[in-house]
N, C-alpha and C positions, 0 to 999 in steps of 0.2 A: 308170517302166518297171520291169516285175519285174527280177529280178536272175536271168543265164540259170544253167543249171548250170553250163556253162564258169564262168564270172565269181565264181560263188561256190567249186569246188574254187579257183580261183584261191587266192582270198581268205582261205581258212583254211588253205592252206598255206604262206602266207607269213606267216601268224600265229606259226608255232613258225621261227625262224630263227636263225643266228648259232652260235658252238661256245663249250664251257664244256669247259677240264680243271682237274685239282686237286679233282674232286669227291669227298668223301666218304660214304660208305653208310653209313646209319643204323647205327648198332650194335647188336645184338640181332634187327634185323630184323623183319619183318609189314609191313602196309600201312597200319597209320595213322599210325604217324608217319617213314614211307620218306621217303627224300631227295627232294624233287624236283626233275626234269631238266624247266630251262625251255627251253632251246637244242636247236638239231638235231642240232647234231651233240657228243655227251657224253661224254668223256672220265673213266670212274669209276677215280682213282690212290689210293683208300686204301679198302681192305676188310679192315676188321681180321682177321674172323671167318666160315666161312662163311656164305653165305646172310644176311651183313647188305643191307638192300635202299635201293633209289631206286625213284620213282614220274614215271611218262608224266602228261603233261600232259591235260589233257579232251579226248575221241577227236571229231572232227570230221572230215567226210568228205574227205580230201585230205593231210588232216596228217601229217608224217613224223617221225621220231625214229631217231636211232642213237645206238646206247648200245656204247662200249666198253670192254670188262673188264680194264682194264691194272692187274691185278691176280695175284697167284697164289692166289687163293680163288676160291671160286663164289657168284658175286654173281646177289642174286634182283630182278625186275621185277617191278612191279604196277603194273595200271592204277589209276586213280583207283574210290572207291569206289562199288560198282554196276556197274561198267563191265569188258568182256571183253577177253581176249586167247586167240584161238585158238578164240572159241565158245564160252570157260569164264568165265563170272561169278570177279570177283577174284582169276581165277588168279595163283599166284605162276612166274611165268617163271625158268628157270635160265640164266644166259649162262654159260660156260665160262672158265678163262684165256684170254687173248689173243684173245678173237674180239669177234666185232663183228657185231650185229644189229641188221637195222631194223625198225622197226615202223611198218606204217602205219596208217592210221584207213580204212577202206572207204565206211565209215556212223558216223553217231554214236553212240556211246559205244562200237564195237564196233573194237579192234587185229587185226590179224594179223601174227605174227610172222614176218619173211625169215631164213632160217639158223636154223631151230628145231632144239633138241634132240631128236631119235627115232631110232626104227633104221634111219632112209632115209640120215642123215645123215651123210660121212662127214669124219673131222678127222684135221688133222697136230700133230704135237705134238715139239721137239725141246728136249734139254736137256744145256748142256754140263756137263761134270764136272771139277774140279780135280784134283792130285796130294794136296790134303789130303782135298778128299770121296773119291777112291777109296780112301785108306787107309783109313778105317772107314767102309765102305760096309757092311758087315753091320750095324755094330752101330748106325749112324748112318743110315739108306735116305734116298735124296733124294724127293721130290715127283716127280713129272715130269704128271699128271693129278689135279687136283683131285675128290673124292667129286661125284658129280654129282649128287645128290639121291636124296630118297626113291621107291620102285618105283621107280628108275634103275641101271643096272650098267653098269660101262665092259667093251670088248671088246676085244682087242688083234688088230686083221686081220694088221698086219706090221711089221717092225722093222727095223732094224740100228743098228751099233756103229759107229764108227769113233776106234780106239785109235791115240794118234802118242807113241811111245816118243821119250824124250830122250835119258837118260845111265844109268837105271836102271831095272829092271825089278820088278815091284809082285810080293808070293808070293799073294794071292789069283789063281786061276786065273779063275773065270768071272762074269759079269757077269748078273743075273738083272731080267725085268720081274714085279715081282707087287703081287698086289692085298693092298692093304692085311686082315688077318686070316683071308686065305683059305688055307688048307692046302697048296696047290701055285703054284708058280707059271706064269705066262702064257709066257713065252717064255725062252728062254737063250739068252745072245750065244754063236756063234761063235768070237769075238774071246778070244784067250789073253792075260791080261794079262801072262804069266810069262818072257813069251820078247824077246830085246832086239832087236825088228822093227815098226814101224807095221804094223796091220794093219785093212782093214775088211772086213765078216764080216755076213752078216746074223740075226736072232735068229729061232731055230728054235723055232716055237710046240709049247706042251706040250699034248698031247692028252688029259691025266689028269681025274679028276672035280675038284670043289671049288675050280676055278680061280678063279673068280668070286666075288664078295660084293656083293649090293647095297647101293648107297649108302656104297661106300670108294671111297678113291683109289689110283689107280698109284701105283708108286715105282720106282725103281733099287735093287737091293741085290747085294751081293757075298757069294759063298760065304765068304768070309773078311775078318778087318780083315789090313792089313799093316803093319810097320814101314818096310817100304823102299818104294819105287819116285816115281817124279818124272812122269810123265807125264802125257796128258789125255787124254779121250774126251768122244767125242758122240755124244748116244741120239737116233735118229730114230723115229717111229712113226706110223704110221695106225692108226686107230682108230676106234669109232663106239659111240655112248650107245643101249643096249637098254631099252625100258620096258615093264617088267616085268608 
């Protein structure tokens, strides 16, 4: 008896099963020699470099994969070669830190990616801060959004700070979101690091030109480094990747 379509999406979707973490992405990245994820559900914990990549297994109608980026770079997907993701012949897919997308097979050889990166898409992104990174936070900026690729630019929708004073209080005053090499920055905390009170404050976006740089990443940075102050904070953000 033929085999119905039920019976075969079946069948090729339990072809890719089971979880794999501890993966690591090719280094240097491209699609021929990407890491492959045989499991469905993948856990990627070592991304040297940006955009070092892993590769989806042969797209068969039913099949699913999740790939996640438990990483602080930006880790690239490819399908196997010939084969699409999103309607693009061996496109290289961007996952983001900390997220986590699925892809499924519709048809053969053809992925569509669930949680794609565009400008429909919107992400959280939070990062706490020590009493040593606030001290040289100018001259030192933390990460908080990795570069998201080429014709790609991060957007900062909204923010806040939240500063919890101990015993001393920090002499840089304000706390700044900017894109990596771009002339102004995206938003300023609120939040006074100067004064010896917890406070949380949300981050007032900058409306000036040159906020923006395609294909940089966010960071935290402080008007100043300081010798004194003991305390921590926490940067919250929304955000959403523009393609350019």
């Amino acid at each position: 008896m033929a085999q119905t379509w039920l019976s075969k999406y079946s069948t090729y979707e339990e072809e890719v099963t089971g979880s794999a973490t501890g993966i690591i992405a090719f280094a240097g990245g491209g699609q021929a020699s990407a890491t492959e994820l045989t499991s469905k559900f993948n856990s990627v914990d070592t991304c040297a470099t940006d955009k070092d990549s892993v590769k989806l297994v042969v797209a068969l109608i039913g099949k699913k994969q999740y790939v996640f980026n438990n990483t602080a770079k930006l880790l690239s997907v490819f399908p196997k070669t010939g084969e699409y993701i999103n309607g693009v012949v061996d496109s290289e897919y961007f996952v983001l830190s900390g997220e986590v997308v699925m892809f499924q097979s519709v048809i053969g050889t053809k992925w569509i990616a669930k949680g794609q990166v565009n400008q429909e898409t919107v992400y959280h992104a939070e990062l706490s801060l020590s009493a040593a990174q606030i001290k040289t936070l100018n001259s030192v900026p933390v990460q908080i959004i990795a570069a998201p690729g080429v014709g790609k630019a991060i957007e900062v929708i909204s923010g806040s700070v939240k500063y919890t004073f101990v015993s001393a209080a920090f002499t840089s005053t304000n706390l700044f979101l900017q894109t990596d090499t771009a002339a102004s920055n995206q938003g300023v905390s609120g939040t006074d690091f100067t004064v010896g009170v917890s406070q949380f404050a949300r981050v007032l976006q900058n409306v000036s030109v040159n906020t923006m740089v395609e294909n940089k990443a966010l960071k935290a940075q402080a008007d100043a480094d300081s010798a004194v102050g003991d305390g921590t904070a926490k940067i919250y953000i929304t955000y959403r990747i523009i393609t350019l």
